[in-house]
DOBA-51362 format. One record per residue: residue number from 1; x, y, z of N, C-alpha, C in turn. Coordinates in steps of 0.02 Angstrom, whole numbers, plus 50000, padded with zeros to 5 digits. Atoms other than C-alpha are relative to their C-alpha. Layout:
N
<NUM,<X,Y,Z>,<X,Y,Z>,<X,Y,Z>>
...
END
This chain:
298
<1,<49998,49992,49927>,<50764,51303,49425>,<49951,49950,50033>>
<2,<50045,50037,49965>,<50710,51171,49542>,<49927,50032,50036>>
<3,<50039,49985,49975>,<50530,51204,49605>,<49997,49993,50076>>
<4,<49998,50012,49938>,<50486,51220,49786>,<49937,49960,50019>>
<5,<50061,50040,49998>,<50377,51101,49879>,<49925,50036,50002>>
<6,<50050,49972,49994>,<50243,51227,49895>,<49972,50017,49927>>
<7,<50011,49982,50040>,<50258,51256,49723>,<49988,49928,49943>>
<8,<50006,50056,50017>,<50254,51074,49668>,<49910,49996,50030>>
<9,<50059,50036,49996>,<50091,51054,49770>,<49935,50050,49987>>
<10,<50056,49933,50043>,<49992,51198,49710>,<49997,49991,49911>>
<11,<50017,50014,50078>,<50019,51148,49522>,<49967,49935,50017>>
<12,<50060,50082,50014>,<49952,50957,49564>,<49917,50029,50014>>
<13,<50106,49993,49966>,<49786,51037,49661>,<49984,50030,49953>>
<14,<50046,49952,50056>,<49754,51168,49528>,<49983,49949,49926>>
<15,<50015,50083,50071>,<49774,50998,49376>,<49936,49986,50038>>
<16,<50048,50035,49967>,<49677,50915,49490>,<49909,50024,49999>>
<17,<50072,49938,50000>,<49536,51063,49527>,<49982,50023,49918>>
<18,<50033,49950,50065>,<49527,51108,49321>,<49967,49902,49993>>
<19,<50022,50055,50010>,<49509,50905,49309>,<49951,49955,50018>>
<20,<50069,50033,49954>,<49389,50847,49430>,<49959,50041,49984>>
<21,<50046,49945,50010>,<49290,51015,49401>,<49955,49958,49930>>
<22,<50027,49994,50094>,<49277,50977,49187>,<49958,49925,50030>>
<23,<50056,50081,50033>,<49210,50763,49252>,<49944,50006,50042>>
<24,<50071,49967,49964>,<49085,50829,49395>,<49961,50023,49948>>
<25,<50038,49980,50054>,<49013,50916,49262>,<49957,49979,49951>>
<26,<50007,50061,50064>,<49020,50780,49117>,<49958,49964,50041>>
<27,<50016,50050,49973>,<48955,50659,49257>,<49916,50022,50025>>
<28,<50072,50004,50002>,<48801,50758,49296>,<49964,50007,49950>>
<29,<50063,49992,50048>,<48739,50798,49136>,<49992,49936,49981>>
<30,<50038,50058,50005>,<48767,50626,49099>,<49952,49970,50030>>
<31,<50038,50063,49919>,<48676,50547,49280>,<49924,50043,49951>>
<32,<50074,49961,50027>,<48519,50688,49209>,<49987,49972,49944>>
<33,<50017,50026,50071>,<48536,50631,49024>,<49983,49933,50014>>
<34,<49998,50087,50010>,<48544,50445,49056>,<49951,49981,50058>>
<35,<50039,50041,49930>,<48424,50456,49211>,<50031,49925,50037>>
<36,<49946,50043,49951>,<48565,50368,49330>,<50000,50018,50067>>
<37,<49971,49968,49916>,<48547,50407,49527>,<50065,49994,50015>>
<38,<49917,50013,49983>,<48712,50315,49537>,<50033,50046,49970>>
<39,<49966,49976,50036>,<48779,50424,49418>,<50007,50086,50008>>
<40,<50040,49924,49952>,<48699,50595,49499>,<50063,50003,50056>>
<41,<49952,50014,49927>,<48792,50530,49678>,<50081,49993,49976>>
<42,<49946,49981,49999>,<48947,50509,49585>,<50031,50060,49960>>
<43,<49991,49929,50010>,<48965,50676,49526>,<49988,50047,50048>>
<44,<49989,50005,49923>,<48923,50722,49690>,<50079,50007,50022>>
<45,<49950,50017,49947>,<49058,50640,49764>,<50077,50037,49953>>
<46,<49953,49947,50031>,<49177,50731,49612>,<50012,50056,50036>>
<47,<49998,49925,49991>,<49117,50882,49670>,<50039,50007,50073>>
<48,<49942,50007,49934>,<49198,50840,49840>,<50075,49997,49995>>
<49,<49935,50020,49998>,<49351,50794,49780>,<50040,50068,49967>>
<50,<49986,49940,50014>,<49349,50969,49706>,<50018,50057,50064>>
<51,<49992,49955,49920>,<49320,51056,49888>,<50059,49987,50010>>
<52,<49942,50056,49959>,<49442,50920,49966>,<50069,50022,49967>>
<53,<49935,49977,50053>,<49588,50987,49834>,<50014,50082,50026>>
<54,<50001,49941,49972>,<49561,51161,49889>,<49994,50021,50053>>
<55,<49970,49982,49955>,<49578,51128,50048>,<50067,49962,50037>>
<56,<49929,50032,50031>,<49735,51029,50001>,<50052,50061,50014>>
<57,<49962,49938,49995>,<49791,51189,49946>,<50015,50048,50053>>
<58,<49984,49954,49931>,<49760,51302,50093>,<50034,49970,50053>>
<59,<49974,50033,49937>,<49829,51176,50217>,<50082,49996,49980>>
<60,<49929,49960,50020>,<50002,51195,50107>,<50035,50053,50019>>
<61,<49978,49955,49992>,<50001,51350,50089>,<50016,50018,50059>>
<62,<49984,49978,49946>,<49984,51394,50271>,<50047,49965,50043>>
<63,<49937,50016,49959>,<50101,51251,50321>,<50052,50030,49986>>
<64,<49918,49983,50042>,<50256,51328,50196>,<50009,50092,50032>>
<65,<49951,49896,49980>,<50246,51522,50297>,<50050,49978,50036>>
<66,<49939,50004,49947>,<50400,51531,50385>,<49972,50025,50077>>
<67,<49999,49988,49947>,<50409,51548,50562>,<49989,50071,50016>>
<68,<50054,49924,49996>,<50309,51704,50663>,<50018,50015,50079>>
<69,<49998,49988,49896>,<50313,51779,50872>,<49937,49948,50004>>
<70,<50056,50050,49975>,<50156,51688,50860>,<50003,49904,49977>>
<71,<49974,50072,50019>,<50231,51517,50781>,<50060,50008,49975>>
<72,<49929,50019,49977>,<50398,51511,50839>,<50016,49940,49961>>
<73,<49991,50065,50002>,<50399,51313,50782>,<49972,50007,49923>>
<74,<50036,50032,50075>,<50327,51341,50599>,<49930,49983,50015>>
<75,<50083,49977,50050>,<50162,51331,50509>,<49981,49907,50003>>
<76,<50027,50065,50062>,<50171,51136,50462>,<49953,49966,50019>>
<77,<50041,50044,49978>,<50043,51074,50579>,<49925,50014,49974>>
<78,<50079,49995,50029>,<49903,51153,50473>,<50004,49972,49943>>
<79,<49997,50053,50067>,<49950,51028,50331>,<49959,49955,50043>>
<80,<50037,50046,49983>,<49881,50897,50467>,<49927,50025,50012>>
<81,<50043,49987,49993>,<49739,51001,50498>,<49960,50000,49955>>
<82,<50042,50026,50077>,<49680,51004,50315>,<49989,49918,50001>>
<83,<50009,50088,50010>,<49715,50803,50316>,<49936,49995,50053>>
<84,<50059,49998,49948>,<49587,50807,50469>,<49936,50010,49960>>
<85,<50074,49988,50053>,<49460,50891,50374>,<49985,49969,49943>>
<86,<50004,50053,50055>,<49490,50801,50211>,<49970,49924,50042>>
<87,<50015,50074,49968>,<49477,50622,50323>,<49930,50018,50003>>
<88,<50097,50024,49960>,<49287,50681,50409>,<49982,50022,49910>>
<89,<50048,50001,50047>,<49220,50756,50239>,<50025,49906,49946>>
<90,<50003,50068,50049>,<49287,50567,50137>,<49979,49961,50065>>
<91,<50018,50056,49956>,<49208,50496,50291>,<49930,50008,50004>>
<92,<50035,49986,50037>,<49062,50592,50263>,<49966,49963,49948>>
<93,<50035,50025,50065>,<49040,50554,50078>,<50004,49906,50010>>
<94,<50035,50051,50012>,<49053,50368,50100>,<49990,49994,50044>>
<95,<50070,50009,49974>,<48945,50368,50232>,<49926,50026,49960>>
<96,<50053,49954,50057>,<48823,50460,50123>,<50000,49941,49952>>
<97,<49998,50067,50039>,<48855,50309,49986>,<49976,49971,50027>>
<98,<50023,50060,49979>,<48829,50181,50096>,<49955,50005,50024>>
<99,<50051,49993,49974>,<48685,50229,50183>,<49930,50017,49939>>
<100,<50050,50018,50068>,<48586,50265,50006>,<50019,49946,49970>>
<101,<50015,50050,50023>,<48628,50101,49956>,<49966,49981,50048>>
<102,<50031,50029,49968>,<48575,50022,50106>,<49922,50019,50005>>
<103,<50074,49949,50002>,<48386,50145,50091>,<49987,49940,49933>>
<104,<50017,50034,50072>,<48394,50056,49899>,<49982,49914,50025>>
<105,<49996,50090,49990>,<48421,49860,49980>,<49950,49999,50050>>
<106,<50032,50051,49941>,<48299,49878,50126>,<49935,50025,49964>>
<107,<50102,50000,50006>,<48150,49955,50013>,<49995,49954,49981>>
<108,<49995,50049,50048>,<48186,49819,49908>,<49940,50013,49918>>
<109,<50035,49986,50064>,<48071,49901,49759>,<50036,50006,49926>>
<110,<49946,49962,50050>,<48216,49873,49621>,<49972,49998,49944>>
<111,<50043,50016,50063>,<48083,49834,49484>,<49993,50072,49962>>
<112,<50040,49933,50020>,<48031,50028,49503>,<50061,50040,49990>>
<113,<49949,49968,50018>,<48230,50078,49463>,<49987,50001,49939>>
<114,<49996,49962,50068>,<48234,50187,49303>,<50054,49961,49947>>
<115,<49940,50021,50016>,<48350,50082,49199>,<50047,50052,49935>>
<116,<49981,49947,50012>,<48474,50199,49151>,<50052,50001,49924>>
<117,<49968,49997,50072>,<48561,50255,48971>,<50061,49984,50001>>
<118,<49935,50029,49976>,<48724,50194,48909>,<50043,50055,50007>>
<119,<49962,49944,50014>,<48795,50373,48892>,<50040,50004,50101>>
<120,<49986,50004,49957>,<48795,50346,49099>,<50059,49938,50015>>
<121,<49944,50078,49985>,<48890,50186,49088>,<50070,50021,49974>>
<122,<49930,49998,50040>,<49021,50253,48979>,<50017,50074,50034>>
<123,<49950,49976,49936>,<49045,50392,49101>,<50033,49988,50061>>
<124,<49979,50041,49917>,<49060,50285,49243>,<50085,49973,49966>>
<125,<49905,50047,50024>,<49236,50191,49125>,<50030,50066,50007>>
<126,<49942,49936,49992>,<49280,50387,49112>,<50042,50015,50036>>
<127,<49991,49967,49929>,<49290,50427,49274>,<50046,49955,50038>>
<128,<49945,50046,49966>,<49370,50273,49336>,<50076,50001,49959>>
<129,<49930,49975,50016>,<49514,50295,49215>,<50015,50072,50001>>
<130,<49985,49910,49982>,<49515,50506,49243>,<50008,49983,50069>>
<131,<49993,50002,49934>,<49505,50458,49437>,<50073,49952,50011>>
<132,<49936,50033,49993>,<49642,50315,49446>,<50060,50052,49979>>
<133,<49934,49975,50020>,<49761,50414,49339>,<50007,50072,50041>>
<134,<49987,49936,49964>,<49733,50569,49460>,<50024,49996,50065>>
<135,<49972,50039,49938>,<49770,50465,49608>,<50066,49984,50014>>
<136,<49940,50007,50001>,<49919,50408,49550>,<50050,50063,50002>>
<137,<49978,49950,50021>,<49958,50589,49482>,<50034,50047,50062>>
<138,<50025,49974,49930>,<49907,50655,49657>,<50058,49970,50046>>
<139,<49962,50046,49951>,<50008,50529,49747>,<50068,50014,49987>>
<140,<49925,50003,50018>,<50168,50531,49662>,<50036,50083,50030>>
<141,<49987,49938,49977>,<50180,50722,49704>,<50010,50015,50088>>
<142,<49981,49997,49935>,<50146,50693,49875>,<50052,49956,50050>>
<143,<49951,50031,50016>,<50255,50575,49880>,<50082,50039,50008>>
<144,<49951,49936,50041>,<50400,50698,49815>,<50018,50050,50055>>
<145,<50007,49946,49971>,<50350,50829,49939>,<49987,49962,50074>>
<146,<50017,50039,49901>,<50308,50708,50106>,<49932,50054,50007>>
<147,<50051,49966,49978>,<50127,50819,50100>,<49945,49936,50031>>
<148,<50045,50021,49958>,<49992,50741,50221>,<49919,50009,49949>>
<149,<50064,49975,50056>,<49863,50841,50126>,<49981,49988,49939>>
<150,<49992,50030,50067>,<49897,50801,49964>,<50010,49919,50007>>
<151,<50015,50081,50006>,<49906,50614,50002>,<49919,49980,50008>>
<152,<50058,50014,49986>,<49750,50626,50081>,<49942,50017,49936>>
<153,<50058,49951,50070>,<49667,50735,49911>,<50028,49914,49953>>
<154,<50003,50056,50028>,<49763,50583,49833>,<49939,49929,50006>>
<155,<50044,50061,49991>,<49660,50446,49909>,<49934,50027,49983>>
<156,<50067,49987,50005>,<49497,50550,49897>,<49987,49983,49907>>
<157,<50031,50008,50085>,<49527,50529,49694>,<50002,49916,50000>>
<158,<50026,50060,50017>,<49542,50340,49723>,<49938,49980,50030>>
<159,<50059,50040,50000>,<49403,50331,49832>,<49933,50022,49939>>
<160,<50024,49972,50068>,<49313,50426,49674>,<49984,49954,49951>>
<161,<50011,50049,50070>,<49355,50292,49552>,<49985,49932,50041>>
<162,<50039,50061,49982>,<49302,50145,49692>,<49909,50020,49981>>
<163,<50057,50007,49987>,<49142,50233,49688>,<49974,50018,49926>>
<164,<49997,50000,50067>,<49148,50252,49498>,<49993,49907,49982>>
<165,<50006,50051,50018>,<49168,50073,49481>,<49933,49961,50011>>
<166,<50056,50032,49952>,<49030,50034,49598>,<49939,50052,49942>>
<167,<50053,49982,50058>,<48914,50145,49464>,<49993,49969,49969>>
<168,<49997,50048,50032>,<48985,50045,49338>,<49963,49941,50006>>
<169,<49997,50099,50006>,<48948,49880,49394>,<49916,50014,50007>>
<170,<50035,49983,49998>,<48786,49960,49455>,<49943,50009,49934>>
<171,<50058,49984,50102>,<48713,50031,49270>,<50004,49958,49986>>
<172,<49979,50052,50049>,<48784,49883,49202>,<49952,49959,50044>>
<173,<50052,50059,49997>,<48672,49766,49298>,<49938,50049,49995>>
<174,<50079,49991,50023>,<48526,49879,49287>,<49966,49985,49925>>
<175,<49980,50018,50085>,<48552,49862,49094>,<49979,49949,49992>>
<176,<50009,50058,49993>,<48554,49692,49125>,<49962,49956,50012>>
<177,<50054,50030,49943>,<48400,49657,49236>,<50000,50011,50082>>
<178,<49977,50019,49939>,<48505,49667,49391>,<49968,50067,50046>>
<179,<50018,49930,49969>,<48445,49825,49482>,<50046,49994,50062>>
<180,<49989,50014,49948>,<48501,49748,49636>,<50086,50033,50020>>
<181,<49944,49994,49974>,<48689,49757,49624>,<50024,50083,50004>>
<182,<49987,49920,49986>,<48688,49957,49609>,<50007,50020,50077>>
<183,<50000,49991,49928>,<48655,49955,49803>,<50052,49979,50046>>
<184,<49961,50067,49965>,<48756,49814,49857>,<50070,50039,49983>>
<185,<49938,49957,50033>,<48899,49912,49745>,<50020,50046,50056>>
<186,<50014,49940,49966>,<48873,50056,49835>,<50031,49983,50082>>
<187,<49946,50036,49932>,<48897,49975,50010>,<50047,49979,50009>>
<188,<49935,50016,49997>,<49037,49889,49974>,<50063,50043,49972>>
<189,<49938,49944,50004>,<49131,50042,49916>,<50004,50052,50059>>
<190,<50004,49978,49935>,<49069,50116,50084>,<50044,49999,50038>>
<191,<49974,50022,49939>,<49169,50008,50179>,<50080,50042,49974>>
<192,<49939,49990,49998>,<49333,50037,50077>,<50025,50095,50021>>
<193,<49990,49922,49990>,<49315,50251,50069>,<50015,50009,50089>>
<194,<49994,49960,49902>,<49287,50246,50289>,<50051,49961,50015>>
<195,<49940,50010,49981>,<49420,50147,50294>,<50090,50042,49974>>
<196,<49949,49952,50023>,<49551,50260,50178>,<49977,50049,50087>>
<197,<50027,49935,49944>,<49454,50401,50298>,<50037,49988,50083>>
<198,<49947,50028,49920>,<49526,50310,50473>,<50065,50018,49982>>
<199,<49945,50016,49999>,<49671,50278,50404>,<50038,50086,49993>>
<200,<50001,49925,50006>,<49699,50478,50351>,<50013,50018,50068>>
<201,<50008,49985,49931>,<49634,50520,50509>,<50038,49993,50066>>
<202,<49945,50029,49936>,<49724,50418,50630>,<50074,50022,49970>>
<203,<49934,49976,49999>,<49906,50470,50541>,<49983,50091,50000>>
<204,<49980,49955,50000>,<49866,50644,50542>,<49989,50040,50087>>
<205,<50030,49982,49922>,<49789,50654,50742>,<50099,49981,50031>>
<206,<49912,50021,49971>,<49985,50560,50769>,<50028,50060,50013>>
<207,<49950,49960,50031>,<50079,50696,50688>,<49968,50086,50046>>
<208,<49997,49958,49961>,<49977,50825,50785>,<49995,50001,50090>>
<209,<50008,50010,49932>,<49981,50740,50944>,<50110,49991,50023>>
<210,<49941,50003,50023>,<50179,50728,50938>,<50019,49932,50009>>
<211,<49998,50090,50003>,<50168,50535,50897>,<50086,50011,49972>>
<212,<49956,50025,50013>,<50359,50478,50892>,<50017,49963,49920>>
<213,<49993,50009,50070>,<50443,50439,50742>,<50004,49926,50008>>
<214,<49996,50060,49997>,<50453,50249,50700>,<50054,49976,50019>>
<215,<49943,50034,49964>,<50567,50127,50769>,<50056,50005,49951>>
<216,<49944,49986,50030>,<50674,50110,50616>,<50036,50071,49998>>
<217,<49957,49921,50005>,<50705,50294,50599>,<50060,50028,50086>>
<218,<49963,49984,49944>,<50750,50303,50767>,<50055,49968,50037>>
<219,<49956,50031,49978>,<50863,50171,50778>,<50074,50031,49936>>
<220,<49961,49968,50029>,<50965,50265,50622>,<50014,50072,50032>>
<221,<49966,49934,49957>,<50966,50426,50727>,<50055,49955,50028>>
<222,<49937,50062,49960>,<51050,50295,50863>,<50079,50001,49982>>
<223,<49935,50037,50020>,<51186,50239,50747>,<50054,50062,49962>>
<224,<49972,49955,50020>,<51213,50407,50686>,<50036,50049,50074>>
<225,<50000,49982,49949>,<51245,50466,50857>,<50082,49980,50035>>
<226,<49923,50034,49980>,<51372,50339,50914>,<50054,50004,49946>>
<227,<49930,49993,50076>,<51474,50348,50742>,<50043,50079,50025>>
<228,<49966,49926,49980>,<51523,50527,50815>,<50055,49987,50046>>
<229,<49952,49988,49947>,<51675,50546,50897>,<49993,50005,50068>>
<230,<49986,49960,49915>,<51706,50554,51090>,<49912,49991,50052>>
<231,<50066,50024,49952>,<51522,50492,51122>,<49995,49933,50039>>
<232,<49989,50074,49959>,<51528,50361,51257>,<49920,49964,50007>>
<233,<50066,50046,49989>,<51336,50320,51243>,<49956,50069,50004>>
<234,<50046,49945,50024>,<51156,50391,51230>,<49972,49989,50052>>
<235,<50059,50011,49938>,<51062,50411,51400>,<49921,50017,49975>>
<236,<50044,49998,50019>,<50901,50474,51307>,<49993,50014,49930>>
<237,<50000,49968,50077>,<50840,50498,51122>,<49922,49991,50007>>
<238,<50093,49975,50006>,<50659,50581,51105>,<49989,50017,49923>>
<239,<50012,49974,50080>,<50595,50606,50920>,<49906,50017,50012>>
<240,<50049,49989,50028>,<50445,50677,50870>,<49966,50044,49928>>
<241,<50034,50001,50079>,<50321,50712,50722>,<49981,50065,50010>>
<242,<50030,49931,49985>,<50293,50885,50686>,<49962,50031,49935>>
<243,<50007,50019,50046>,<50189,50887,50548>,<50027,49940,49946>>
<244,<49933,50044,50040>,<50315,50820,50395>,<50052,50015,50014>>
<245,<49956,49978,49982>,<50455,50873,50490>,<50006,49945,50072>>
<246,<49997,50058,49926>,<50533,50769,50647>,<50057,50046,50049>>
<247,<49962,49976,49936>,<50617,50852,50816>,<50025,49942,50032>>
<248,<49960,50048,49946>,<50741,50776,50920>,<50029,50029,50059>>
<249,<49983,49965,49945>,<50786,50798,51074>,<50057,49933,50039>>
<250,<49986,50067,49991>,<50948,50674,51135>,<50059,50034,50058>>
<251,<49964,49991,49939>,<51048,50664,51296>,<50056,49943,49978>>
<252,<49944,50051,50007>,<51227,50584,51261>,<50052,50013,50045>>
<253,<49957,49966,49949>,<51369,50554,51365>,<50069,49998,50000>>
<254,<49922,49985,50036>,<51542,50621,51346>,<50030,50005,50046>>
<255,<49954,50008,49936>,<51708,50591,51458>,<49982,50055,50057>>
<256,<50007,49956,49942>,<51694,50688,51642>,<50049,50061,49986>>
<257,<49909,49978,49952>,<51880,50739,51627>,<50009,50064,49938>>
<258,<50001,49938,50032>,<51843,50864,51463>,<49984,50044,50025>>
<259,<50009,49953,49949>,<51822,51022,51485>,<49922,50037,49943>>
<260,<50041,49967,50000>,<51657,51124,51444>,<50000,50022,49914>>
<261,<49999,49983,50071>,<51709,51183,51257>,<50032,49922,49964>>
<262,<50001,50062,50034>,<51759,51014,51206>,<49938,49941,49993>>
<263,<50067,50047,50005>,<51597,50926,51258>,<49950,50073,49955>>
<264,<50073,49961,50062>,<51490,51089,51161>,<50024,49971,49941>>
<265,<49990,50009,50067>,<51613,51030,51013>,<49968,49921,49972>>
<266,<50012,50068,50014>,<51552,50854,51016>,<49882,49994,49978>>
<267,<50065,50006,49993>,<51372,50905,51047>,<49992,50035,49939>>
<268,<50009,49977,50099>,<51384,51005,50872>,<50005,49973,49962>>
<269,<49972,50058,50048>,<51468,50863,50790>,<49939,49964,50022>>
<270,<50057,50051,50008>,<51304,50764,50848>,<49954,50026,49969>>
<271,<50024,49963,50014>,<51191,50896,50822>,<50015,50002,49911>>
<272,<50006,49991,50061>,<51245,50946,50641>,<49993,49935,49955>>
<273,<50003,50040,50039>,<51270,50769,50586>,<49931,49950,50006>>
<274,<50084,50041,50005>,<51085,50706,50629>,<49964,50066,49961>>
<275,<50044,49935,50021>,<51010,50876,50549>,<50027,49989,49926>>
<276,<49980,50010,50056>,<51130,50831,50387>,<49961,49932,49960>>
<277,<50017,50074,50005>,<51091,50660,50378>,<49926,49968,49988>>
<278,<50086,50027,50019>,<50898,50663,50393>,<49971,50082,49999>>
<279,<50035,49933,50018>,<50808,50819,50300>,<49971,50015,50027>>
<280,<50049,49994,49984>,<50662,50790,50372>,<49996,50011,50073>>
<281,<49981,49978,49927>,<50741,50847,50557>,<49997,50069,49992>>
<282,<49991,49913,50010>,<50704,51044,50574>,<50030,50029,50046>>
<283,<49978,49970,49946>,<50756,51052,50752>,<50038,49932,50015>>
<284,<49954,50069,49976>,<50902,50944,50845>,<50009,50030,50055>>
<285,<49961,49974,49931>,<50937,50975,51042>,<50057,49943,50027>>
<286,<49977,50051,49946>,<51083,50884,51120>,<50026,50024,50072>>
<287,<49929,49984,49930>,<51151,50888,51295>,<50018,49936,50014>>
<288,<49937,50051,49977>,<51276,50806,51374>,<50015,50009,50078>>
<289,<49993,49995,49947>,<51299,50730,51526>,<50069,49953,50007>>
<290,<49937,50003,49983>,<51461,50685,51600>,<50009,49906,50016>>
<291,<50003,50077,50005>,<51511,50486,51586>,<50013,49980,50053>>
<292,<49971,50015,49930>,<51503,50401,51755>,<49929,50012,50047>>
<293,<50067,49995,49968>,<51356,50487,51834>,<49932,49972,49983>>
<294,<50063,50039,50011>,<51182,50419,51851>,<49971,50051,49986>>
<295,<50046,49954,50021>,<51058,50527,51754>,<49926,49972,50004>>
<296,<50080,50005,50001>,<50867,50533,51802>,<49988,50024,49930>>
<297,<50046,50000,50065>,<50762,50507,51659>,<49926,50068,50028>>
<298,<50053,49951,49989>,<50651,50676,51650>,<49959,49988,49942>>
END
């Protein structure tokens, strides 16, 4: 039996939550064993990606209740509301990164860095291949399911393994002599995490502001529209984002000289065949105005 999307994205977060949980773990006893700050902060930033998953989950779950007297329209806009919160806490943590590197580059004391064991270095390769492959893991599911939340828990495991790398390169020059580039690391994985974090952010503020669907999609409503019988043209077509779901709302216009049950039959034939045609439509309104007259745009 095919699974449902709610049930697809509750098995990735719970992988995810037994998986990130077991390298948080591994990652601090290593950062303690190997005396690694970098390696401390990214177990840390695990442990976020543990929260961030669990509230993955709740922002699912509460998008997939069915419709209520008190949400008439569905649940799905608290999928964007989890993505919200996911975006500020990964905006958060690399701000938190970048701002302790930058503390490390302006004392400039890197002589008095602890240089740290290799047991830390060879958790830092862990983590970047346990984080990549959870990203992808993460992704492909949301993907599958069109979840907001789960893309966003996705990116939080790659920004995980940017800031895994940035350990890496980090121990590895302290190892080396380098003390320096642990900081510099650090900042420059700053920039990429607040930028995932915008980018999060700004598509999920769209989707609850009822940002319009993109031009291509809306030019395939269009063509699905006119392919219908007995439609002489489209005086308006409104789309919007409703969570992962899209509303339409479209004004077309059908001969004067029918009569009243022949233009509802046309407006069903539009109606059912944009609701067939694109899944991701939950609601379709058409009316119809009579071909010939001038219609104000409301």
């Amino acid at each position: 039996m095919e699974k449902s999307n709610e049930q697809i994205a509750l098995q990735v977060a719970r992988n995810c939550i037994i998986v990130n949980g077991t390298l948080a773990a591994f990652k601090l006893f290593a950062g303690i064993f190997a005396q690694s700050a970098a390696m401390v902060a990214d177990a840390v930033h695990s442990m976020s990606d543990v929260f961030s998953t669990i509230i993955a989950m709740v922002g699912v779950k509460l998008a997939n209740q069915k419709s209520d007297m008190e949400h008439p329209y569905g649940h799905e806009r608290f999928e964007c509301v989890a993505a919200i919160i996911l975006a500020v806490i990964l905006f958060l943590t690399g701000s938190g990164i970048g701002w302790a590197g930058l503390q490390k580059m302006m004392a400039g004391n890197y002589e008095d860095i602890v240089t740290p064991g290799f047991l830390a270095l060879a958790a830092a390769f862990i983590s970047i291949v346990t984080q990549e492959t959870m990203y992808w893991y993460t992704r492909m599911g949301a993907k599958k399911i069109d979840s907001g939340a789960l893309m966003a828990a996705a990116w939080h495991h790659r920004s995980d393994a940017l800031s895994s790398v940035g350990s890496f390169v980090g121990i590895l020059g302290a190892r080396l002599g380098f003390t320096v580039l642990d900081p510099i690391a650090s900042v420059v994985i700053c920039v990429f995490i607040l930028k995932v974090a915008l980018d999060i952010f700004r598509d999920a503020v769209g989707k609850m502001t009822d940002k319009a669907c993109d031009a291509e999609t809306t030019d395939e409503i269009s063509k699905v529209i006119f392919a219908q019988e007995s439609v002489d043209g489209i005086d308006q077509l409104k789309t919007r984002l409703f969570g992962n779901k899209i509303y339409v709302d479209a004004e077309i216009r059908v001969d004067a000289s029918v009569t009243l049950k022949e233009a509802h039959v046309v407006a069903q034939r539009v109606h059912d065949a944009i609701e067939n045609q694109f899944p991701k439509v939950k609601h379709c309104m058409v009316h119809v105005n009579p071909t010939g007259e001038q219609v104000s745009s409301h």
